[in-house]
DSSP file (Angstrom, degrees, kcal/mol; ACC not computed):
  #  RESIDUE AA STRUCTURE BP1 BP2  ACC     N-H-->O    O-->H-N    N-H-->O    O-->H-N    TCO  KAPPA ALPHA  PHI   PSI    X-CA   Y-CA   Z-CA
    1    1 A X              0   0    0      0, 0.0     2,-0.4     0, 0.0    11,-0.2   0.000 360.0 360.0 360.0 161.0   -2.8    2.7  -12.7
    2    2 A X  E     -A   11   0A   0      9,-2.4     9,-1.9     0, 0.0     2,-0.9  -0.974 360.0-131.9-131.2 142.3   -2.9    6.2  -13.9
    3    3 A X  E     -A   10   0A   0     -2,-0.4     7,-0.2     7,-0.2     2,-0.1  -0.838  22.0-129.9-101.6 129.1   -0.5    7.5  -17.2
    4    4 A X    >   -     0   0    0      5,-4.4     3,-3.1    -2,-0.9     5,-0.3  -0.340  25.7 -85.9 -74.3 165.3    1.1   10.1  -16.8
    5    5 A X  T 3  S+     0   0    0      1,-0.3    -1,-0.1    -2,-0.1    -2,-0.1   0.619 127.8  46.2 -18.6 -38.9    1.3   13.4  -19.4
    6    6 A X  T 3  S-     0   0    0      3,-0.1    -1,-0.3     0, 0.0    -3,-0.0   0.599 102.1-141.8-104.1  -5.7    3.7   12.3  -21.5
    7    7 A X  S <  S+     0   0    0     -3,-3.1     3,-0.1     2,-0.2    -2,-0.1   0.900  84.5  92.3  16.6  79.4    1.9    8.7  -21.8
    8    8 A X  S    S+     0   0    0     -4,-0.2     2,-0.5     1,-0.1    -3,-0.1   0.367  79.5  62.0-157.1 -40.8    5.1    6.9  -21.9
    9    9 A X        -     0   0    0     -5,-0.3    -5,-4.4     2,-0.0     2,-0.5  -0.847  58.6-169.9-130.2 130.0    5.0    6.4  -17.9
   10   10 A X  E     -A    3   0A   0     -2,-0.5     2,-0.4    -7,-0.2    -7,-0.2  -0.933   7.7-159.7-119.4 122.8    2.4    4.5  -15.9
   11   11 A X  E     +A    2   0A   0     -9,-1.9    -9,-2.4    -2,-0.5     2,-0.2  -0.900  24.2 162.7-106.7 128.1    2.5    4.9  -12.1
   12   12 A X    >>  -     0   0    0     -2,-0.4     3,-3.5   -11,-0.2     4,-0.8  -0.650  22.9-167.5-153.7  73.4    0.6    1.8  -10.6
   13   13 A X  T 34 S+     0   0    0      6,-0.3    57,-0.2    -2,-0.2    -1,-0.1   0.438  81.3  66.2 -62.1  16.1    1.1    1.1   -7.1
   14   14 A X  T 34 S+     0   0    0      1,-0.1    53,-0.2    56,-0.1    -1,-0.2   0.765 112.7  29.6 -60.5 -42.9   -0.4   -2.1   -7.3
   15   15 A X  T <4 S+     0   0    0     -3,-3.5     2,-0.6     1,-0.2    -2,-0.2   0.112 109.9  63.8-125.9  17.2    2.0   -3.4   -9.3
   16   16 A X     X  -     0   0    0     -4,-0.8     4,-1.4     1,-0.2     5,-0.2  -0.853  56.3-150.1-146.1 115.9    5.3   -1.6   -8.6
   17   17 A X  H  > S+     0   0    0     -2,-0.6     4,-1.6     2,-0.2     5,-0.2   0.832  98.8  51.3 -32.5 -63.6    7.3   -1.6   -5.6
   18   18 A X  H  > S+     0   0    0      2,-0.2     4,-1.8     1,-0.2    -1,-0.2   0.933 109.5  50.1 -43.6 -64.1    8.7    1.6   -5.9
   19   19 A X  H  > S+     0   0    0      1,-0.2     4,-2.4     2,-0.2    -6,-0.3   0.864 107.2  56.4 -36.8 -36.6    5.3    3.4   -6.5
   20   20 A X  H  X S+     0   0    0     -4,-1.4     4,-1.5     1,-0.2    -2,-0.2   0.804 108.1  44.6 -93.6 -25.6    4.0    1.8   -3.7
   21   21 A X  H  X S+     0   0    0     -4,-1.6     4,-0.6     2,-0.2    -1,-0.2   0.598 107.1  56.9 -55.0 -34.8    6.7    3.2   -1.7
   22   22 A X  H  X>S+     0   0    0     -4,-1.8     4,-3.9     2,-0.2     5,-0.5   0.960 109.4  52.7 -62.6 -77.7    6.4    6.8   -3.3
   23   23 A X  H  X5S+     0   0    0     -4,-2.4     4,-0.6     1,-0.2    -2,-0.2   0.845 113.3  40.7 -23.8 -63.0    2.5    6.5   -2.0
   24   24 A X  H  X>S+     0   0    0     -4,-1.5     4,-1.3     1,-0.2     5,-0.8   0.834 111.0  54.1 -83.8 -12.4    3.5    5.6    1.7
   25   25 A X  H  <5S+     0   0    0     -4,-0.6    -1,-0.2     2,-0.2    -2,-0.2   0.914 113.9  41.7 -67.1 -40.7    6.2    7.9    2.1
   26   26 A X  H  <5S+     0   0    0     -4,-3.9    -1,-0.2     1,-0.2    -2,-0.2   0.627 119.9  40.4 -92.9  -6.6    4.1   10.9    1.1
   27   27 A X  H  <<S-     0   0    0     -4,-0.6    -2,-0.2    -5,-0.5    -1,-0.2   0.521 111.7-118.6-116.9   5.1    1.1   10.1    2.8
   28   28 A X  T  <5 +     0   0    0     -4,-1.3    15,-0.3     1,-0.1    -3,-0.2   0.844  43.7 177.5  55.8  40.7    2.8    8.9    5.7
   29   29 A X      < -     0   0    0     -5,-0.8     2,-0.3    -6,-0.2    13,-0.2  -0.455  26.2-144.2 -58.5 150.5    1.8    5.2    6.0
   30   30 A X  E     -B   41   0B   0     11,-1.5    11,-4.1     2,-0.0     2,-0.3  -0.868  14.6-157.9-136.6 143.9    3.2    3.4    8.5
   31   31 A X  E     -B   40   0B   0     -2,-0.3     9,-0.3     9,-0.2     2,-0.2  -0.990  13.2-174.4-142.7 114.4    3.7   -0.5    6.9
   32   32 A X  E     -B   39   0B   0      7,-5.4     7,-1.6    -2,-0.3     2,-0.5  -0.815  13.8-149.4-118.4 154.0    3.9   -2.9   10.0
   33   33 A X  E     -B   38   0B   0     -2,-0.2     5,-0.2     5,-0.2     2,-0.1  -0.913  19.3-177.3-138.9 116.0    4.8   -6.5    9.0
   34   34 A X        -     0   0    0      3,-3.1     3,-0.3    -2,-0.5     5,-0.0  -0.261  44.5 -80.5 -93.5-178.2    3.1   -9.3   11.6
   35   35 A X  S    S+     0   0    0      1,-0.2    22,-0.1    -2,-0.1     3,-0.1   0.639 124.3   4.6 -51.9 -31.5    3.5  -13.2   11.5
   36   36 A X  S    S+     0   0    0     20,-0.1    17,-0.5    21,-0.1     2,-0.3   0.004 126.8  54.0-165.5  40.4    1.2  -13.7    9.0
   37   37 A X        -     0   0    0     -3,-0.3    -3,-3.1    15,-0.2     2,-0.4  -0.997  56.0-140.2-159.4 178.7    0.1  -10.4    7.9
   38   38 A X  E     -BC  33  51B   0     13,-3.3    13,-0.5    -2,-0.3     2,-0.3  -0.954  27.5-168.4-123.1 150.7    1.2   -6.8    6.4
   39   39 A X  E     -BC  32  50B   0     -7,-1.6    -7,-5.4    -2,-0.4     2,-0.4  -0.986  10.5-162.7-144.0 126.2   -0.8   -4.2    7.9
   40   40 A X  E     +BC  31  49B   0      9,-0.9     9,-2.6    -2,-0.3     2,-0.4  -0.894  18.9 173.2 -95.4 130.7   -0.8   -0.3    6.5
   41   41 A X  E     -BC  30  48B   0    -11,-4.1   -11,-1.5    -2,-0.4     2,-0.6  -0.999  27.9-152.1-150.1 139.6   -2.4    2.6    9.1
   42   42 A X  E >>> - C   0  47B   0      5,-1.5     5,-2.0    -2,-0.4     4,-1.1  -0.998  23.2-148.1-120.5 118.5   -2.5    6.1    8.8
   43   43 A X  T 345S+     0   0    0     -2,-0.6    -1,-0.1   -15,-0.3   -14,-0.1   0.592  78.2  79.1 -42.5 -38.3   -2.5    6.9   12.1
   44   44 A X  T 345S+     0   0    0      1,-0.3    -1,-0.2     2,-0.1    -3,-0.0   0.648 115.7  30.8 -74.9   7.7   -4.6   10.3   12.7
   45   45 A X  T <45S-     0   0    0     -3,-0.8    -1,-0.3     2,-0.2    -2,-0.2   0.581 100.8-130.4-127.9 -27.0   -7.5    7.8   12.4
   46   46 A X  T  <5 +     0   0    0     -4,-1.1     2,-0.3     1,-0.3    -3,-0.2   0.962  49.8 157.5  74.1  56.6   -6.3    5.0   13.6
   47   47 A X  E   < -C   42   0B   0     -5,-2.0    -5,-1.5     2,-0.0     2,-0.3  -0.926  18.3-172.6-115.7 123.6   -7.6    3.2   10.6
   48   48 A X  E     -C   41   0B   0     -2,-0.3     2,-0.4    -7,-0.2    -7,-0.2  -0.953   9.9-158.5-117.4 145.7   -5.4   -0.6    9.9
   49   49 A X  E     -C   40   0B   0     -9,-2.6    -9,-0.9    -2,-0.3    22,-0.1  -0.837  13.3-153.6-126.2  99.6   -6.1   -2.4    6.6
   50   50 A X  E     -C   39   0B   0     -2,-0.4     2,-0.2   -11,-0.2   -11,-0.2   0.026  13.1-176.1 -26.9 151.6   -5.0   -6.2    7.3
   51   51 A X  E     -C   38   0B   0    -13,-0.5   -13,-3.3   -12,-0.1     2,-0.2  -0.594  22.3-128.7-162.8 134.6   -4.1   -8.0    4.3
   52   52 A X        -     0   0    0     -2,-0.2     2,-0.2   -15,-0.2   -15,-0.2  -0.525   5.3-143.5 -62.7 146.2   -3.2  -12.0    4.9
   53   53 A X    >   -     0   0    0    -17,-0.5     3,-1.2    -2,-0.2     5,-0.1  -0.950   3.7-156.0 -39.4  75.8    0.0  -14.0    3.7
   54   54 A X  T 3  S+     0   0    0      1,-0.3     2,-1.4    -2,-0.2    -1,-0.1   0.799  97.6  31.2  13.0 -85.9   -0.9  -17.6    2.8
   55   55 A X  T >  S-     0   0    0      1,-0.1     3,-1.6     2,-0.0    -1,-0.3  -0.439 115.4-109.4 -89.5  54.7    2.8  -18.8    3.5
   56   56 A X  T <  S-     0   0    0     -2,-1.4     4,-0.2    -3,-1.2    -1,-0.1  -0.283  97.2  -3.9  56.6-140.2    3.6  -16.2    6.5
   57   57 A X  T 3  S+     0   0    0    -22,-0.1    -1,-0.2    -3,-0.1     4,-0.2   0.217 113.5 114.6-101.6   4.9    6.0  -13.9    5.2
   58   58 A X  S X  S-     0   0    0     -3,-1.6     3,-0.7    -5,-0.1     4,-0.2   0.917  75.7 -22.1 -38.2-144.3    6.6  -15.6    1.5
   59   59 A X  T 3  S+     0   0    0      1,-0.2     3,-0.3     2,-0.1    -1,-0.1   0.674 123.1  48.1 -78.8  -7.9    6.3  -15.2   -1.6
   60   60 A X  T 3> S+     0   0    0      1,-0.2     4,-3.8    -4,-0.2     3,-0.4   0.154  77.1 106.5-112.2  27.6    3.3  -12.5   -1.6
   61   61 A X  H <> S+     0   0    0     -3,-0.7     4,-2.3     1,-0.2    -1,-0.2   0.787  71.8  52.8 -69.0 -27.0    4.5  -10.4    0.5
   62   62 A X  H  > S+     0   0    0     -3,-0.3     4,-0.6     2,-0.2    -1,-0.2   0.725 112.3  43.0 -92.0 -26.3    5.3   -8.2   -1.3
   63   63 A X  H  > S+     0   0    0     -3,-0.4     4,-2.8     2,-0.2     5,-0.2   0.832 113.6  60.4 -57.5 -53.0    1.4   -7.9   -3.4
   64   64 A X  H >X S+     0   0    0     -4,-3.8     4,-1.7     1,-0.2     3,-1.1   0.922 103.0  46.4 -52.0 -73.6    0.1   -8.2    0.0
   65   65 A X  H 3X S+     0   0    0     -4,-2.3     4,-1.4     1,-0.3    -1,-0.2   0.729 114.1  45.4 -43.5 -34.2    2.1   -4.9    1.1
   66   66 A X  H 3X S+     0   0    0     -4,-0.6     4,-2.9     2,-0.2    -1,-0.3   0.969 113.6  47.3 -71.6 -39.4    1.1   -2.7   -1.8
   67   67 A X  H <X S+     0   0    0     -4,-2.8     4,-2.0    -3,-1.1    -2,-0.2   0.931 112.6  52.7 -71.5 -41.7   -2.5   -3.6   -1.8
   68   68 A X  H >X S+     0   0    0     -4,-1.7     3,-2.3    -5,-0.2     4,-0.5   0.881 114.0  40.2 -27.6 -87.3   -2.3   -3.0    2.0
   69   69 A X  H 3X S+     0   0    0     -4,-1.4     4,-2.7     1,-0.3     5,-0.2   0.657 116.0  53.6 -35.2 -44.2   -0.7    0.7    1.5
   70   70 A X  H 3X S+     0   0    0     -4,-2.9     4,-1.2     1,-0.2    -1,-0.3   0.731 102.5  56.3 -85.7  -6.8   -3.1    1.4   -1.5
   71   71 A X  H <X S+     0   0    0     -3,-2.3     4,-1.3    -4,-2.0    -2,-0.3   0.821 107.5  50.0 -82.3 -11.8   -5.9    0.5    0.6
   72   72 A X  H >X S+     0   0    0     -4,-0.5     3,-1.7     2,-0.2     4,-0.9   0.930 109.7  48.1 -65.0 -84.2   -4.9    3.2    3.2
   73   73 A X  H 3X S+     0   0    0     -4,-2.7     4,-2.5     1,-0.3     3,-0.4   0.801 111.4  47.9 -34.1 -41.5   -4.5    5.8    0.9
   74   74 A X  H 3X S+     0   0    0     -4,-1.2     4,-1.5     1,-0.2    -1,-0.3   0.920 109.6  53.8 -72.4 -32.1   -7.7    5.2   -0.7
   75   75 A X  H << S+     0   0    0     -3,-1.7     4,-0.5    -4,-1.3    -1,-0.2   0.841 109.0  50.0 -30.3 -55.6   -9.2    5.0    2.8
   76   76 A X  H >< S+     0   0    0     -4,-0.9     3,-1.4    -3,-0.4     4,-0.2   0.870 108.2  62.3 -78.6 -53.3   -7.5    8.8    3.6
   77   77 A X  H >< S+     0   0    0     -4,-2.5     3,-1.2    -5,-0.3    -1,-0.3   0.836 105.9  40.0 -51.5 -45.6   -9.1    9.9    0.3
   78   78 A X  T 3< S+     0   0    0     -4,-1.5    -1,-0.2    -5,-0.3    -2,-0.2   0.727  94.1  78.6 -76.2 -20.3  -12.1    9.4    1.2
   79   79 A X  T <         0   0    0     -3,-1.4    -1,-0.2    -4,-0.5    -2,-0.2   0.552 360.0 360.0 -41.8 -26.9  -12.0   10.5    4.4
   80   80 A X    <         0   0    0     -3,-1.2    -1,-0.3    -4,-0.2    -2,-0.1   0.742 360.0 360.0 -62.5 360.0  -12.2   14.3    3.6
């Protein structure tokens, strides 16, 4: 997570839906949702980061999908 200025607000796309949304929307993730995974790709590399679902589409889908998205970005970061 990182605090922000005021330290009153913690942006953590790990752990927050919204964040994690913030993330792919501005970095232009595309968040594809298979039978028994979520998969995040930034396209201009044609880079996918898997992440598995135990139960299909369940109850962790929703961990699965952030950690997906934040492994893209951090992927893109690194890229330069």
């Amino acid at each position: 997570g990182l605090w922000i200025s005021n330290e009153t607000t913690c942006w953590n796309p790990l752990l927050d839906d919204g964040d994690a949304f913030r993330l792919a929307v501005r970095l232009r993730i595309d968040v594809v949702f298979e039978k028994q995974h979520t998969v995040a790709a930034y396209t201009d590399r044609d880079e996918w980061f898997y992440e598995h679902c135990e139960d299909g589409m369940g109850a962790d889908i929703e961990v699965k999908t952030r950690r997906a998205i934040v492994r893209a970005a951090a992927a893109m970061g690194g890229a330069g």
